[in-house]
ROFI-158622 format. One line per field, with one value per atom (N, C-alpha, C): residue number from 1; x, y, z. Coordinates in Angstrom, 1 decimal. Layout:
BEGIN
i <- c(NUM,...);
X <- c(X,...);
Y <- c(Y,...);
Z <- c(Z,...);
//
This chain:
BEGIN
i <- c(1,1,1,2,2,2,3,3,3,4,4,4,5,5,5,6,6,6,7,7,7,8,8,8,9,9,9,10,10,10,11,11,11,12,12,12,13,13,13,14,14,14,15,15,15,16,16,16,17,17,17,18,18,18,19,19,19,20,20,20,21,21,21,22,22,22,23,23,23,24,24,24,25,25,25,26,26,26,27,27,27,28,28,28,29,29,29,30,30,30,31,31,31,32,32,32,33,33,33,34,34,34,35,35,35,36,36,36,37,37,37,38,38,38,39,39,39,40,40,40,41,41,41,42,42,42,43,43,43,44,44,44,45,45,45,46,46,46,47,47,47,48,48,48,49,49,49,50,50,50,51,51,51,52,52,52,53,53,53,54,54,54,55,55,55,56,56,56,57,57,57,58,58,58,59,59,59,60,60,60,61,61,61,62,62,62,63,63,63,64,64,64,65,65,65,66,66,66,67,67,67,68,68,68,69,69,69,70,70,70,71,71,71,72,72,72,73,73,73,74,74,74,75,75,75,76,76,76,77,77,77,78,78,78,79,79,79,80,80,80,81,81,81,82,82,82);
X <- c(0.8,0.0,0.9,1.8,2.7,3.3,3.9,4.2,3.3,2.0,1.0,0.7,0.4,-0.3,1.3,2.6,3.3,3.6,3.4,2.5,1.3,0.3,-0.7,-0.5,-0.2,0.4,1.1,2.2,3.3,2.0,1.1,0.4,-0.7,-1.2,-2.3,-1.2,-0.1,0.7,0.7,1.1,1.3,-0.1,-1.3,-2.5,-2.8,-2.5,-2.3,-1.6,-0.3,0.2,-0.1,-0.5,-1.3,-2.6,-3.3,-4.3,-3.9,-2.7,-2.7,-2.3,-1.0,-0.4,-1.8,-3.0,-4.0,-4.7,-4.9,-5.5,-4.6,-3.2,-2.4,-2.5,-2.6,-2.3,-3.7,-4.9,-6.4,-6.4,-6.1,-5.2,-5.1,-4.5,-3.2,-3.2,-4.5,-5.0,-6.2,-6.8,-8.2,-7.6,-6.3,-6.2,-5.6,-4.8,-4.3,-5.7,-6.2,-7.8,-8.4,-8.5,-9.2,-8.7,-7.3,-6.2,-6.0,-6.3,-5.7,-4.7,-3.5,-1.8,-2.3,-0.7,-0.9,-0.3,-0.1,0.3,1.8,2.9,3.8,4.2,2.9,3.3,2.9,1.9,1.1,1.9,2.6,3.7,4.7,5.2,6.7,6.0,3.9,4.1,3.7,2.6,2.4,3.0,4.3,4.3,3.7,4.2,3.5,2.7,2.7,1.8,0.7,1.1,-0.1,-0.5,0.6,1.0,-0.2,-1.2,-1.5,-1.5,-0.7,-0.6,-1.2,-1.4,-1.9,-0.9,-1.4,-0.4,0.7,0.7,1.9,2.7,2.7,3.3,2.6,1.7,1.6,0.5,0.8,0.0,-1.1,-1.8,-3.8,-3.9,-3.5,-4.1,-2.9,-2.8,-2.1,-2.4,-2.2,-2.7,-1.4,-2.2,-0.9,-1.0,-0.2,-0.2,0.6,0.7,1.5,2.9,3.8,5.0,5.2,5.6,5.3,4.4,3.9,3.4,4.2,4.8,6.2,5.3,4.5,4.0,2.9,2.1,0.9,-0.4,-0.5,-1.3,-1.9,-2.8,-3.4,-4.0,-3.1,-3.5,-3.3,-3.8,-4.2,-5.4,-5.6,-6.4,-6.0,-7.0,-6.7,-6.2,-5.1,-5.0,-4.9,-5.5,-5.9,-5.0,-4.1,-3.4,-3.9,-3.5,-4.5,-3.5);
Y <- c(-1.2,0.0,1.3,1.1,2.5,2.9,1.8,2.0,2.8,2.4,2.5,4.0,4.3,5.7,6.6,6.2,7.4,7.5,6.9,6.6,7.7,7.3,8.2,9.6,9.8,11.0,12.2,11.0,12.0,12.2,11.2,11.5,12.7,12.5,14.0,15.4,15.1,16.1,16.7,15.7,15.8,16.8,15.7,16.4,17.7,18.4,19.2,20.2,20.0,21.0,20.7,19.8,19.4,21.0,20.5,21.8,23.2,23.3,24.8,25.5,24.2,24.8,25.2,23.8,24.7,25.8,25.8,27.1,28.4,28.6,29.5,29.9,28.9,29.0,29.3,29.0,29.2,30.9,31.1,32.5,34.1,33.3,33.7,34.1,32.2,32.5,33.4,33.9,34.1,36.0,36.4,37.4,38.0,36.8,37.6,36.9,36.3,36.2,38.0,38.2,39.7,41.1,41.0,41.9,41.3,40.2,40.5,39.8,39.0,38.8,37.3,37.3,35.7,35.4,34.4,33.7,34.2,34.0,35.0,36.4,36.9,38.6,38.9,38.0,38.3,38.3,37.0,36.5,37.8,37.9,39.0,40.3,40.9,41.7,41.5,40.5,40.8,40.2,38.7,38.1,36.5,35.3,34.4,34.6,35.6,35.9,36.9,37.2,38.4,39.5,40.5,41.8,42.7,43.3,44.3,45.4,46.7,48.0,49.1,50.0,51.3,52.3,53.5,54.3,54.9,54.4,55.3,53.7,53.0,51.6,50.8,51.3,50.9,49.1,48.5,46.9,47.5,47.1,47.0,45.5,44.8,43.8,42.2,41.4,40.3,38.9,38.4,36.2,35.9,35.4,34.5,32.6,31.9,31.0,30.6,29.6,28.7,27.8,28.4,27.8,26.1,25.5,24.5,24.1,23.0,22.7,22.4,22.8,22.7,23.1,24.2,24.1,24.2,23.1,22.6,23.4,24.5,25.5,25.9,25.9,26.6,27.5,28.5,30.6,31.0,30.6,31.2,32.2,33.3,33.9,35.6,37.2,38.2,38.9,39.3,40.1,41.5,42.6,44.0,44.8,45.5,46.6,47.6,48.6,49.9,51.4);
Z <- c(0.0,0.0,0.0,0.5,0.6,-0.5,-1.4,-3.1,-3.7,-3.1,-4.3,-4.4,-3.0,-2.4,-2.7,-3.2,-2.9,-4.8,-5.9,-7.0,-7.1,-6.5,-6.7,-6.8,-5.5,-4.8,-6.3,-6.6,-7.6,-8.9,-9.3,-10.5,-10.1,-8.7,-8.3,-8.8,-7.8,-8.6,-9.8,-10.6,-12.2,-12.8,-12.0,-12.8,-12.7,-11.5,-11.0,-11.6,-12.0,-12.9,-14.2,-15.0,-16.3,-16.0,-15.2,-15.0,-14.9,-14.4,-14.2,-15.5,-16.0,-17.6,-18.6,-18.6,-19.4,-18.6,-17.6,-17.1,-17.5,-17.1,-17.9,-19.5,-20.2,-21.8,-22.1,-21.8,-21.6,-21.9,-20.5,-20.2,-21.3,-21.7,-22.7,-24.0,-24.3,-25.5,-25.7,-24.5,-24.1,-24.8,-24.0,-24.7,-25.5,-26.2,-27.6,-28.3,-28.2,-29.5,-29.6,-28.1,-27.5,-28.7,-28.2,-28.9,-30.1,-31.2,-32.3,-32.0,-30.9,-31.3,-31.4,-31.3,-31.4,-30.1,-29.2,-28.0,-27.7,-28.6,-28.3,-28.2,-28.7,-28.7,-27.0,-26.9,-25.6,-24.3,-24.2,-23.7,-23.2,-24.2,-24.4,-23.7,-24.5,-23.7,-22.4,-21.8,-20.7,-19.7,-20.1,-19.3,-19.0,-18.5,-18.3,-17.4,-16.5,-15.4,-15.0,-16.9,-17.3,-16.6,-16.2,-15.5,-16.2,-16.5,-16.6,-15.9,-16.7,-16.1,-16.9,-16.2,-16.6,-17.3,-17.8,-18.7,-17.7,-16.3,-15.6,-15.4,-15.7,-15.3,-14.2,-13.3,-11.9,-12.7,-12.0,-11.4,-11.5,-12.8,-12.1,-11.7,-12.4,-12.1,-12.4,-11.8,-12.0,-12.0,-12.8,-12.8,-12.0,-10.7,-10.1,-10.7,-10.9,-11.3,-10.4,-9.6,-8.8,-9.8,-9.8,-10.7,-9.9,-8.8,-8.5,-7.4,-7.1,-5.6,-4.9,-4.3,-3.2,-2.0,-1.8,-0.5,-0.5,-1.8,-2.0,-1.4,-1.4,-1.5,-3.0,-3.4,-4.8,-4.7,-5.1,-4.6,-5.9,-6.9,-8.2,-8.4,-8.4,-8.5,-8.8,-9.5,-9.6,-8.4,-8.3,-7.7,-8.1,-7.4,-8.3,-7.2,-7.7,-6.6,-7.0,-5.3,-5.4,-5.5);
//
């Protein structure tokens, strides 16, 4: 049983980041379709973590994406600075 469960374990993982890369790329594609680019223009400008800022530079708004589960928390969501 302990084989098996530490097996499972690494594939929940896996599925896990399987999910997030399409949630990201989902993302991504959702707004270069919006804008007209294509997936790497989008990239280059806004980032894999999709920074949008205002005409003075400042953070309106940010996609956090969890780069690994190391401390297996999933805190993906907008964050909007003020």
């Amino acid at each position: 049983m302990k084989g098996r469960g530490g097996r499972r374990c690494f594939y929940d993982i896996q599925h896990l980041l399987r999910i997030i890369y399409i949630l990201r790329y989902s993302a991504i594609n959702t707004v270069a379709r919006k804008l007209g680019l294509n997936t790497a223009k989008v990239i280059k400008r806004f980032g894999m973590d999709l920074i949008f800022r205002d005409h003075t530079n400042e953070i309106k708004h940010k996609l956090n994406f969890p780069r690994s589960l190391a401390n297996k928390r999933m805190n993906f969501h907008w964050k909007k600075s003020s």
